[in-house]
C-alpha positions in Angstrom: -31.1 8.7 17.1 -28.4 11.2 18.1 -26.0 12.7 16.5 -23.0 12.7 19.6 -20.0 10.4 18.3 -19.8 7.3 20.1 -16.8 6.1 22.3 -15.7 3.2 20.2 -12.3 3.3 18.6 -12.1 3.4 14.7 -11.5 -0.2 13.3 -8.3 -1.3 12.5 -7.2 -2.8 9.3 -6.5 -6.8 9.7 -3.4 -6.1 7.9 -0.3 -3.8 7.7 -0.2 -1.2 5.3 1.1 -2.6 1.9 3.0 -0.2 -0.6 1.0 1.0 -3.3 1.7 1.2 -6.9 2.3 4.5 -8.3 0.9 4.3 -11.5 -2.2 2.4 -10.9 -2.9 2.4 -7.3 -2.6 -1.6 -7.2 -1.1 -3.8 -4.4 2.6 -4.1 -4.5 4.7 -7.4 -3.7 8.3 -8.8 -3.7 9.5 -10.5 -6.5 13.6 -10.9 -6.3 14.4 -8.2 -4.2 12.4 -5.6 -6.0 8.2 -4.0 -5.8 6.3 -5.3 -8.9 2.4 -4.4 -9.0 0.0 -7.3 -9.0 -2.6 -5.1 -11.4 -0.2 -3.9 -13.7 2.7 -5.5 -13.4 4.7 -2.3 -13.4 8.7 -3.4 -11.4 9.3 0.2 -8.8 12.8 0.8 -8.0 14.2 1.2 -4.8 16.2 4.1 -3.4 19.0 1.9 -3.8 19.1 1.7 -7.3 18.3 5.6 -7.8 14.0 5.2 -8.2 11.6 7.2 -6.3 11.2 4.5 -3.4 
């Protein structure tokens, strides 16, 4: 075994990047218009309404 980097190109995620949760790092989704975290159930604001997003 060597230790030269091989040519192939770092995989790729099957899927987009999804938002994040702030407080607990879980995945995000749309309910009504607005982010609410799947773990914690934790509702983000948008810029739109004056939130950090």
């Amino acid at each position: 075994m060597s230790d030269q980097p091989t040519n192939e190109p770092d995989p790729k995620p099957s899927t987009p990047q999804q938002p994040g949760c702030p407080v607990c790092g879980g995945v995000m989704i749309d309910i009504r218009g607005k982010l609410q975290c799947t773990r914690c159930h934790r509702i983000c604001e948008t810029c739109c309404e004056g939130g950090r997003g």
